[in-house]
GUKOLVEX-441801 format. One line per 4 residues: number of its first residue (from 1); for each residue x, y, z of N, C-alpha, C. Coordinates in steps of 0.1 Angstrom, whole numbers, padded with zeros to 4 digits, m for minus. Layout:
<rs>
NUM = X/Y/Z/X/Y/Z/X/Y/Z ~ ...
</rs>
This chain:
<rs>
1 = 0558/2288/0050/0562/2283/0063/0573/2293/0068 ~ 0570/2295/0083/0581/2306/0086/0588/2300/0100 ~ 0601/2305/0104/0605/2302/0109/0599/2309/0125 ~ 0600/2301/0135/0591/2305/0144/0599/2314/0155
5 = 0596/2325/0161/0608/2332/0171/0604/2324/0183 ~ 0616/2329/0194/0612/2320/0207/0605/2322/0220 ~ 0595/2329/0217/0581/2337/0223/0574/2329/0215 ~ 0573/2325/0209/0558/2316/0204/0564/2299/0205
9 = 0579/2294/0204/0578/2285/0204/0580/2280/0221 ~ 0583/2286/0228/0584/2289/0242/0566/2285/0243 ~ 0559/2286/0235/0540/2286/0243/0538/2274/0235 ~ 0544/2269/0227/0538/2251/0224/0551/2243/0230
13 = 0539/2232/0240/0547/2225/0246/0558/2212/0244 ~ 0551/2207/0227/0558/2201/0225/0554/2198/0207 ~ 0567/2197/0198/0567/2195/0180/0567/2182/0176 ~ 0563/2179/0167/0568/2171/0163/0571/2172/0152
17 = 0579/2165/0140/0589/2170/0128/0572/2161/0120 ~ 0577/2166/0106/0567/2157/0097/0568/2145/0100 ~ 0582/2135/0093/0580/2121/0092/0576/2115/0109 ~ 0573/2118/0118/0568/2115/0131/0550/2118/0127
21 = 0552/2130/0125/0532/2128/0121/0533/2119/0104 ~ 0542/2116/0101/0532/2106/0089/0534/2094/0095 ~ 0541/2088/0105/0539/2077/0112/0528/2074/0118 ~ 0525/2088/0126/0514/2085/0135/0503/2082/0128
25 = 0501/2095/0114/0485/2091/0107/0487/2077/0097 ~ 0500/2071/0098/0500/2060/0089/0501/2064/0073 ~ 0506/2072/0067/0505/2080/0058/0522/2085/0052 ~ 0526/2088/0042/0537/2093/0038/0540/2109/0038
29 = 0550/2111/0040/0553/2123/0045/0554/2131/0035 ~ 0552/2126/0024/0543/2138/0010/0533/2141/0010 ~ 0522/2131/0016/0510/2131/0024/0507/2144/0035 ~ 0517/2145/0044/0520/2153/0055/0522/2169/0048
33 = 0531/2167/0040/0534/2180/0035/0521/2190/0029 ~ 0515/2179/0017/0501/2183/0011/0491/2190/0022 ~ 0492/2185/0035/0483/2183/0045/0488/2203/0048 ~ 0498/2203/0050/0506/2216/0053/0502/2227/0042
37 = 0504/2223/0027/0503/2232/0021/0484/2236/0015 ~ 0477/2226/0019/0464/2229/0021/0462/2238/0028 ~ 0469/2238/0039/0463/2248/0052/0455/2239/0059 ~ 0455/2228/0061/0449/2215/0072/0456/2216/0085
41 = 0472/2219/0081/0478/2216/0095/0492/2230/0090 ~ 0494/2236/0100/0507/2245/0099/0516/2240/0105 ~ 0527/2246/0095/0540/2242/0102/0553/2257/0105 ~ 0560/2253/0110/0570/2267/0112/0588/2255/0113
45 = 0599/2264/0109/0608/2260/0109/0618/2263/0120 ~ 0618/2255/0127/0626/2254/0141/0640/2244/0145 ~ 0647/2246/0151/0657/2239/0158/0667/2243/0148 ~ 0682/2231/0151/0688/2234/0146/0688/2231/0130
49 = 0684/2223/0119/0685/2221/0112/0672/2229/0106 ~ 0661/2240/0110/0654/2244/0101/0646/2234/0095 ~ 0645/2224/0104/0630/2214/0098/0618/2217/0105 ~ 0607/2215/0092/0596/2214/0095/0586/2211/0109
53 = 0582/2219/0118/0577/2212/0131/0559/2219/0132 ~ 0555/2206/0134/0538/2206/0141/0539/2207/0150 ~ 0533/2218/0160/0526/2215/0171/0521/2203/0175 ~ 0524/2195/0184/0521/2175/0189/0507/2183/0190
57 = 0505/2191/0196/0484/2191/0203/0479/2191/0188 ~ 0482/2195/0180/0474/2193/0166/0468/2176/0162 ~ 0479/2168/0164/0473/2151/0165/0470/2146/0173 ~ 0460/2141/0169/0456/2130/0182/0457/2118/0182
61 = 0465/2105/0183/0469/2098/0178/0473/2093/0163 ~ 0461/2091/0156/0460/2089/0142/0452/2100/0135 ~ 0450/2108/0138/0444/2114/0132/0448/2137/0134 ~ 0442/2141/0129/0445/2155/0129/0431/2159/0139
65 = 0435/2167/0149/0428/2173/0160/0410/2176/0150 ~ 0401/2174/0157/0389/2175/0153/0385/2187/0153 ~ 0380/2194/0146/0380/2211/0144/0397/2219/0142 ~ 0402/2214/0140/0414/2223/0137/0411/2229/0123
69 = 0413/2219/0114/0412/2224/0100/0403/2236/0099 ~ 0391/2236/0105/0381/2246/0102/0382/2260/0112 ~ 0391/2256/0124/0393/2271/0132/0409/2275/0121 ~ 0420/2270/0117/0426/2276/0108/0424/2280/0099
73 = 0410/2276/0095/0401/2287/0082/0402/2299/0088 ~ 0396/2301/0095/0388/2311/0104/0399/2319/0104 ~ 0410/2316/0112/0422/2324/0119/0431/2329/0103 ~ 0431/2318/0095/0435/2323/0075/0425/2340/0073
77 = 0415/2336/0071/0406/2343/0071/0403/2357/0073 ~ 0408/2359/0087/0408/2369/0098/0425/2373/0092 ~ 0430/2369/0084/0443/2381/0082/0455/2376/0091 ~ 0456/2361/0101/0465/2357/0112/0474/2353/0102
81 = 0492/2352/0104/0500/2348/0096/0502/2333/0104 ~ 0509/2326/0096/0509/2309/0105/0513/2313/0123 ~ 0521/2322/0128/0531/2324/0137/0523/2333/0144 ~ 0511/2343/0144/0497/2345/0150/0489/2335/0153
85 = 0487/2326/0137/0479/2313/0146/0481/2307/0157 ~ 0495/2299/0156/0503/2294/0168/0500/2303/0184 ~ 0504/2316/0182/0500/2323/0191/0494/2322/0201 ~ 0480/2324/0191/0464/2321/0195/0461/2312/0200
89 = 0466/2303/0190/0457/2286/0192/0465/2283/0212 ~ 0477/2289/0215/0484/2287/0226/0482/2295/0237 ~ 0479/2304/0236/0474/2315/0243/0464/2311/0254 ~ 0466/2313/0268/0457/2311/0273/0442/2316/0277
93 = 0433/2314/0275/0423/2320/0278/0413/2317/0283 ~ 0408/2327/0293/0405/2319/0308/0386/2320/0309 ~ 0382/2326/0292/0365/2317/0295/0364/2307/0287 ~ 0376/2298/0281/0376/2286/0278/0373/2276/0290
97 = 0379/2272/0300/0394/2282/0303/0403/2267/0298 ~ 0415/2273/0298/0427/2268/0290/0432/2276/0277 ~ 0442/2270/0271/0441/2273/0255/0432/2268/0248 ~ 0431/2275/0232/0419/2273/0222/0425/2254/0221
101 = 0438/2261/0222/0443/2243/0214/0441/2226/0226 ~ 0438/2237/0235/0433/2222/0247/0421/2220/0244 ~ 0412/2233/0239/0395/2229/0241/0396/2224/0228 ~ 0404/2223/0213/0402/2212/0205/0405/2199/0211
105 = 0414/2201/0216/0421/2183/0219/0404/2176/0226 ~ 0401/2182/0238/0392/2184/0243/0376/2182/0236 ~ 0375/2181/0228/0364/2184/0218/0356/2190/0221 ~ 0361/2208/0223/0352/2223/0225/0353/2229/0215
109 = 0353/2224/0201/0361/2231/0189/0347/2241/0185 ~ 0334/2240/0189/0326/2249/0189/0328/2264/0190 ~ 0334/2264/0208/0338/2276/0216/0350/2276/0206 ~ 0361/2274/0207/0372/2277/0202/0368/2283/0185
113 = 0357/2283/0180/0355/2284/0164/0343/2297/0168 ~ 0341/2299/0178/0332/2308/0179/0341/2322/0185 ~ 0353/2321/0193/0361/2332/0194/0368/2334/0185 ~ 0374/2323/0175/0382/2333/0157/0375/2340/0155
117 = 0357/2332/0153/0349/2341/0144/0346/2357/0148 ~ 0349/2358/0164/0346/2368/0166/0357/2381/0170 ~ 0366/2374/0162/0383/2379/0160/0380/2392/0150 ~ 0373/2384/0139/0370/2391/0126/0358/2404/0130
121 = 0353/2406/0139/0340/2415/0139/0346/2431/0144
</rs>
Protein backbone atom coordinates (compact mmCIF):
# COMPACT_ATOMS: atom_id res chain seq x y z
CA UNK A 1 0.00 0.00 0.00
CA UNK A 2 1.43 3.42 -0.82
CA UNK A 3 0.80 6.58 0.12
CA UNK A 4 -0.99 8.45 -2.55
CA UNK A 5 0.52 12.09 -3.97
CA UNK A 6 -2.03 14.89 -4.62
CA UNK A 7 -2.28 14.65 -8.41
CA UNK A 8 -3.84 11.37 -8.20
CA UNK A 9 -5.81 11.95 -5.15
CA UNK A 10 -7.02 15.29 -6.54
CA UNK A 11 -8.68 12.72 -9.67
CA UNK A 12 -10.82 10.43 -7.17
CA UNK A 13 -13.69 12.19 -6.15
CA UNK A 14 -14.41 10.69 -3.16
CA UNK A 15 -12.55 7.57 -0.26
CA UNK A 16 -13.76 5.91 1.84
CA UNK A 17 -11.57 4.41 4.94
CA UNK A 18 -11.94 0.48 5.36
CA UNK A 19 -14.24 0.10 8.38
CA UNK A 20 -16.90 2.30 6.14
CA UNK A 21 -16.51 -0.41 3.26
CA UNK A 22 -16.95 -3.27 5.81
CA UNK A 23 -20.12 -1.65 6.84
CA UNK A 24 -21.33 -1.22 3.55
CA UNK A 25 -20.47 -5.03 2.31
CA UNK A 26 -21.71 -6.13 5.78
CA UNK A 27 -18.52 -7.89 6.51
CA UNK A 28 -15.48 -7.18 9.11
CA UNK A 29 -12.83 -5.11 8.41
CA UNK A 30 -10.28 -8.17 8.40
CA UNK A 31 -12.54 -9.19 5.75
CA UNK A 32 -11.79 -5.70 3.94
CA UNK A 33 -8.22 -5.94 4.48
CA UNK A 34 -7.90 -9.62 2.90
CA UNK A 35 -10.01 -8.10 0.13
CA UNK A 36 -6.94 -5.49 -0.20
CA UNK A 37 -4.19 -7.81 0.06
CA UNK A 38 -5.66 -10.19 -2.57
CA UNK A 39 -5.58 -7.52 -5.03
CA UNK A 40 -9.68 -7.40 -5.24
CA UNK A 41 -9.74 -3.93 -4.11
CA UNK A 42 -6.63 -1.28 -3.67
CA UNK A 43 -5.99 0.87 -1.26
CA UNK A 44 -3.36 3.97 -0.73
CA UNK A 45 -2.58 5.88 2.48
CA UNK A 46 -4.01 9.36 2.76
CA UNK A 47 -5.06 12.18 5.02
CA UNK A 48 -3.94 13.01 8.15
CA UNK A 49 -3.56 10.01 10.09
CA UNK A 50 -2.11 7.75 7.07
CA UNK A 51 -5.24 5.46 6.96
CA UNK A 52 -6.17 3.18 4.65
CA UNK A 53 -8.60 4.80 1.73
CA UNK A 54 -10.76 3.11 -1.19
CA UNK A 55 -11.80 4.92 -3.87
CA UNK A 56 -16.08 5.17 -2.97
CA UNK A 57 -16.56 4.30 -7.15
CA UNK A 58 -14.99 0.89 -6.38
CA UNK A 59 -18.51 -0.01 -4.18
CA UNK A 60 -21.63 -0.19 -5.12
CA UNK A 61 -23.59 -0.34 -2.28
CA UNK A 62 -22.99 -3.88 -0.95
CA UNK A 63 -20.92 -5.10 -2.96
CA UNK A 64 -17.36 -4.49 -4.89
CA UNK A 65 -17.82 -2.70 -8.44
CA UNK A 66 -18.57 -5.56 -11.08
CA UNK A 67 -15.46 -6.13 -13.23
CA UNK A 68 -13.02 -4.34 -11.01
CA UNK A 69 -11.32 -7.31 -9.58
CA UNK A 70 -10.65 -8.55 -13.11
CA UNK A 71 -9.51 -5.03 -14.84
CA UNK A 72 -7.01 -4.83 -11.64
CA UNK A 73 -5.65 -8.09 -12.87
CA UNK A 74 -5.07 -6.75 -16.10
CA UNK A 75 -3.57 -3.29 -14.90
CA UNK A 76 -1.29 -5.89 -12.03
CA UNK A 77 -0.36 -7.54 -14.98
CA UNK A 78 0.66 -4.85 -17.30
CA UNK A 79 3.47 -3.70 -14.65
CA UNK A 80 0.78 -0.59 -13.18
CA UNK A 81 1.92 0.12 -9.35
CA UNK A 82 -1.43 0.58 -7.11
CA UNK A 83 -0.96 4.65 -7.73
CA UNK A 84 -0.87 4.11 -11.84
CA UNK A 85 -3.91 2.04 -11.32
CA UNK A 86 -5.84 4.82 -9.54
CA UNK A 87 -4.54 7.00 -12.21
CA UNK A 88 -5.98 5.13 -14.98
CA UNK A 89 -9.00 3.73 -13.56
CA UNK A 90 -9.67 8.00 -13.10
CA UNK A 91 -8.37 9.25 -16.03
CA UNK A 92 -10.70 10.55 -18.38
CA UNK A 93 -11.18 9.03 -21.54
CA UNK A 94 -13.17 10.27 -24.14
CA UNK A 95 -14.04 6.79 -26.37
CA UNK A 96 -15.52 5.50 -23.27
CA UNK A 97 -16.36 8.45 -22.83
CA UNK A 98 -15.96 9.21 -19.10
CA UNK A 99 -13.41 7.40 -16.79
CA UNK A 100 -12.64 3.54 -16.98
CA UNK A 101 -14.06 3.79 -13.32
CA UNK A 102 -17.60 5.29 -14.43
CA UNK A 103 -17.92 2.71 -17.30
CA UNK A 104 -17.47 0.00 -14.31
CA UNK A 105 -19.90 1.61 -12.03
CA UNK A 106 -21.92 1.75 -15.25
CA UNK A 107 -21.64 -1.90 -16.24
CA UNK A 108 -19.11 -1.24 -19.43
CA UNK A 109 -16.49 -3.30 -17.58
CA UNK A 110 -16.10 -5.12 -21.14
CA UNK A 111 -14.72 -1.75 -22.87
CA UNK A 112 -12.93 -0.75 -19.78
CA UNK A 113 -11.12 -4.58 -19.69
CA UNK A 114 -10.50 -4.36 -23.30
CA UNK A 115 -8.32 -0.93 -23.06
CA UNK A 116 -5.89 -2.54 -19.93
CA UNK A 117 -5.64 -5.36 -22.21
CA UNK A 118 -4.51 -3.31 -24.86
CA UNK A 119 -2.11 -1.36 -22.43
CA UNK A 120 0.00 -4.53 -22.51
CA UNK A 121 0.47 -4.82 -26.49
Amino acid sequence: MTEIDAKIDALVPAWLTLPDIADMLGVEVTRVRQLVKEGQLIAVRRGENKALHVPAAFIDEDKVVKGLVGTLTLLRDDGFTVEEMIEWLFTPDPTLPGTPAQALSENRGTEVKRRAQALAV
